[in-house]
N, C-alpha and C positions, 0 to 999 in steps of 0.2 A: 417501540422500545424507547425508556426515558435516558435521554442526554447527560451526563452528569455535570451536575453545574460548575461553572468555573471555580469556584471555591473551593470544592470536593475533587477536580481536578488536580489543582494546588493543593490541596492536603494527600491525597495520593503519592503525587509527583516530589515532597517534601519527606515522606515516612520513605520512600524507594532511598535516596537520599543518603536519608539515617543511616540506609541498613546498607548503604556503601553501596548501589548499584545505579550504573550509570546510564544501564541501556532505559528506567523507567521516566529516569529525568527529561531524554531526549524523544519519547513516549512511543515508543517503539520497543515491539520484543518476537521473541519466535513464537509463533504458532504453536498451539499442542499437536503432537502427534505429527513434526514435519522433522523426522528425523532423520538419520542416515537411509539413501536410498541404496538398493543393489547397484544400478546403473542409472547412470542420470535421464532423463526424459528427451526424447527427440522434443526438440520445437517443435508446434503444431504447424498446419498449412493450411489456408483459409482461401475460401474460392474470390477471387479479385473482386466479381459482381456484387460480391454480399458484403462489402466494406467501404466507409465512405474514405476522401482524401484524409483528414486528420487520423483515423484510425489506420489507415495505410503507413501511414509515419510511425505513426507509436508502434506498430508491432514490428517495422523493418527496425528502426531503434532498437526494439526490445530482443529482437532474434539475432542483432550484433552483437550486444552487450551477453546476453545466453550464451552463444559460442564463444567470447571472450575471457569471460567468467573473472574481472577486472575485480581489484579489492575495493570492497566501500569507501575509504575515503578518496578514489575517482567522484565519486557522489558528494562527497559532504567538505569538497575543496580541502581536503586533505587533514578536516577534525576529525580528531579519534572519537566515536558515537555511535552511538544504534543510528542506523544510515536507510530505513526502510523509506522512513518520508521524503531524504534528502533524494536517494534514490528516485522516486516517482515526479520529485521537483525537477531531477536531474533530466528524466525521458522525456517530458512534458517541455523543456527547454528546449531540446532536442527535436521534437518535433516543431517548433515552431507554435506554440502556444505555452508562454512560462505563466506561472503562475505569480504572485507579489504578494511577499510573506509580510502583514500587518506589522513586522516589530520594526522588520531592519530595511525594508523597501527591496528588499533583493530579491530573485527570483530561487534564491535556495529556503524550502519548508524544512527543520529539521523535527518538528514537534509532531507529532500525528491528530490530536488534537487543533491544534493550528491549520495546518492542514484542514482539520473538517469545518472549520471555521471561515478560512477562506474560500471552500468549493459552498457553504451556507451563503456567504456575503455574493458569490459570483452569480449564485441563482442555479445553480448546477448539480445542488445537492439532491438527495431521493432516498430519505429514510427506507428504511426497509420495509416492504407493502407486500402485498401480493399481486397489486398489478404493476408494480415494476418489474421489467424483465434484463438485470444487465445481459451487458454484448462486449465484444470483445475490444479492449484497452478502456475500458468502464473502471472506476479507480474503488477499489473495495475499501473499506475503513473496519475495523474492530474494536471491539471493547470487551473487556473482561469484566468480570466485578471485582477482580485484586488490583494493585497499580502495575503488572507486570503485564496485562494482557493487551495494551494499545499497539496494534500494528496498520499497517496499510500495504495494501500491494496491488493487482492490474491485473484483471480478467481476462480470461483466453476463451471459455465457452461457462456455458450451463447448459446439461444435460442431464436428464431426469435425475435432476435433486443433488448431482456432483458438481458442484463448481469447483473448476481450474483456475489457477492463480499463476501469475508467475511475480518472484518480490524477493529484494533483498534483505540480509539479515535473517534469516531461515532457513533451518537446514545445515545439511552436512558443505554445500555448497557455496560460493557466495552468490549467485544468486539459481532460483529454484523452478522448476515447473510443480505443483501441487495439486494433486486432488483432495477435495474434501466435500465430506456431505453436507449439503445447505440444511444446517440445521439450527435452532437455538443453543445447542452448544458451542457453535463457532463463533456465537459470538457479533455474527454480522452490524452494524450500525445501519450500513447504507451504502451506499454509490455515487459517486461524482460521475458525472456525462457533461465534455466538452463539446458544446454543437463545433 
């Protein structure tokens, strides 16, 4: 799947802009189809053997913040934004592996593009293949083809052909557990995996 280049990024990110919406600036947006649920999703539980120490972080992180259910600017130090990337900045900090956002040196991403940019430069990145297999707190990236469809969120399983998401700024919630079908309409980009 082709990357869209930084210029066509910025052109995107400038027409979202235009048209008054601020969650495309910050390049982040809902999901299709991640809308109100009946009842929210139990956290999953994961056999302790089958996870290494940093993934053990992130998803004890993440199953806090789940039953929390804490508003996004806990994430984005208190900017009003589409908070999806800050968000995974945020858990990633939290675990004990921040990331360092190229503009401002900080450990907060708000861009989702930026974002894929710094997991490209860290060596961490994994376009989408078919012999890549993510695993669980594996960092998902998106892309649409309109300026509305850039999100990012953090794996919980894949199972025949459903990947589970959990991620802020989606949903009736603020933050979400997801299924969806690995398909080319979702959009996938790729994977971040922090050894």
């Amino acid at each position: 799947m082709k990357v869209p280049s930084p210029a066509l990024r910025r052109r995107s990110v400038l027409t979202a802009m235009a048209l008054g919406t601020a969650s495309a600036a910050a390049g982040c947006s809902h999901l299709p189809g991640t809308g109100p649920a009946p009842s929210p999703s139990p956290f999953p539980s994961f056999p302790a053997a089958s996870l290494n120490a940093f993934q053990k972080r992130v998803l004890a992180v993440l199953k806090t913040e789940y039953d929390a259910q804490p508003s996004g600017t806990k994430y984005s130090q208190g900017v009003q934004e589409a908070w999806c990337a800050d968000f995974v900045s945020w858990v990633l900090k939290q675990a004990g592996r921040p990331l360092q956002n190229p503009n401002s040196g900080g450990w907060r991403i708000p861009g989702t593009m930026t974002l894929l940019d710094t997991l490209r430069t860290a060596g961490v990145w994994h376009p989408i293949a078919n012999d890549f297999s993510p695993r669980p707190a594996d960092i998902v990236i998106y892309d649409r083809s309109d300026p509305f469809g850039q999100h990012t969120n953090f794996v919980l399983d894949l199972t025949d052909g459903r990947l589970t998401t959990i991620g802020g700024n989606e949903g009736a919630r603020n933050l979400t557990i997801s299924p969806h079908r690995l398909d080319a309409k979702l959009g996938v980009l790729g994977y971040g995996r922090l050894p």
